[in-house]
C-alpha positions as CSV (number, residue, x, y, z in Angstrom):
1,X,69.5,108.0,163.9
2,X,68.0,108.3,167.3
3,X,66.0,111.7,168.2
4,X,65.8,112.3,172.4
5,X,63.4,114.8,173.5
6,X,63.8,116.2,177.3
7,X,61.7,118.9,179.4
8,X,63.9,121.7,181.3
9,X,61.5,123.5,183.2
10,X,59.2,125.2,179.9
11,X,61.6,124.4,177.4
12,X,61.7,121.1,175.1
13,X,65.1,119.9,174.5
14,X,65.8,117.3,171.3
15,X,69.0,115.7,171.0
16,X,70.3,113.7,167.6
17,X,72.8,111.1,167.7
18,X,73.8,110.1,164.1
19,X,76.7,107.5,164.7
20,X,79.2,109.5,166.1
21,X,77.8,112.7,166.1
22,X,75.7,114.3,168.6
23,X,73.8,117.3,168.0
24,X,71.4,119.9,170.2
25,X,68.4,121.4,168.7
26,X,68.3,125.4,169.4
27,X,65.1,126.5,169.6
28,X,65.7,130.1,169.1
29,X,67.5,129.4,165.4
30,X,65.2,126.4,165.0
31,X,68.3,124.1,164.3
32,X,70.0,121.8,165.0
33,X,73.8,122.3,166.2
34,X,77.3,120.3,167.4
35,X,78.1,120.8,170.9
36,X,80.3,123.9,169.5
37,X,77.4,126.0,169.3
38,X,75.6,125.5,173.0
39,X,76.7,127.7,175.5
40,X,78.6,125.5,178.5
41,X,78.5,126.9,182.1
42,X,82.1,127.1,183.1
43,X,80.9,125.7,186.9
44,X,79.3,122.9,185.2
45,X,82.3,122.0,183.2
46,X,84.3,122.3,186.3
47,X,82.0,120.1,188.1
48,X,82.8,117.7,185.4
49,X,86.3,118.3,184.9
50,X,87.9,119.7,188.1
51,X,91.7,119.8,186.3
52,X,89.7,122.6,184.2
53,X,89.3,125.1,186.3
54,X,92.5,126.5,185.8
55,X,92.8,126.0,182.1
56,X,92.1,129.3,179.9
57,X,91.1,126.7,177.1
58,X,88.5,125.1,179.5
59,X,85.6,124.8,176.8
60,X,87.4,124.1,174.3
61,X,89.1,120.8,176.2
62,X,85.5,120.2,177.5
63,X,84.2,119.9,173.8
64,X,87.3,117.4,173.2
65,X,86.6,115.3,175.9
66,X,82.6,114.7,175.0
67,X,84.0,114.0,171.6
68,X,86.5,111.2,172.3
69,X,84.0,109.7,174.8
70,X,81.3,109.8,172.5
71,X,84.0,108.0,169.7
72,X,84.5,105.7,172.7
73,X,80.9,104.3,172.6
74,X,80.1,101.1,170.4
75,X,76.9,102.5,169.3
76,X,73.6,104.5,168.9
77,X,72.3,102.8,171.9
78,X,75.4,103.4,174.1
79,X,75.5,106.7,173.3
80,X,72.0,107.5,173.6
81,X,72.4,106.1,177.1
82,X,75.1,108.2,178.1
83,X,73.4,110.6,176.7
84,X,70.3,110.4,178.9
85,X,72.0,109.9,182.2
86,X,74.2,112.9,181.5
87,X,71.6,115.3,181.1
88,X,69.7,113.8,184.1
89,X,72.5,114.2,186.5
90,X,71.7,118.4,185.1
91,X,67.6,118.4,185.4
92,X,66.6,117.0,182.4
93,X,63.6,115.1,182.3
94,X,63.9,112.2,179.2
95,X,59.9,112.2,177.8
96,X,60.4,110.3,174.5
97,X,62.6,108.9,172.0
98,X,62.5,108.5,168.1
99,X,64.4,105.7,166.6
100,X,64.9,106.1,162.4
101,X,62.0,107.9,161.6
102,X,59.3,105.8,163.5
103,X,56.7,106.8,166.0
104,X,58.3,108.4,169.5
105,X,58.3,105.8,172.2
106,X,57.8,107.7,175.8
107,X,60.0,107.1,178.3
């Protein structure tokens, strides 16, 4: 288990990778949740995925595609590096990271 914690603007951001699964803490229901439950900008998505933009399924396919690339990766580490660099590219600043329960390391 690897715990990411980024600054946007005011608001810290912690991200969980447990093997496979990535999740997204929400502040405002204090808890943690799959990429399902974040809201996705559909010009971000399109940014990402420019044969979305016509697609009426466009989250949807966007959710499927983070999810097979994610599957993709070997391991934590790989993941928490694609991780990292994704959210960079969007103004997120990395400040630390948890590994297992031990002390956050900053970045």
């Amino acid at each position: 288990m690897i715990n990411i914690n980024f600054r946007l603007g005011g608001d810290l951001i912690t991200v969980k990778i447990e093997g496979t699964s990535v999740f997204f803490y929400d502040p405002s229901l204090s808890l943690y949740t799959t990429i399902e439950g974040l809201k996705l900008n559909k010009a971000g998505v399109i940014k990402e995925f420019p044969d979305l933009k016509d697609n009426e399924n466009w989250k949807g396919e966007a959710v499927k595609r983070f999810k097979e690339h994610i599957k993709k990766l070997n391991n934590e580490q790989n993941r928490k590096n694609y991780v990292i660099e994704e959210l960079k590219k969007h103004g997120y600043t990395p400040i630390s990271i948890q590994r297992k329960g031990y002390r956050p390391e900053k970045i």
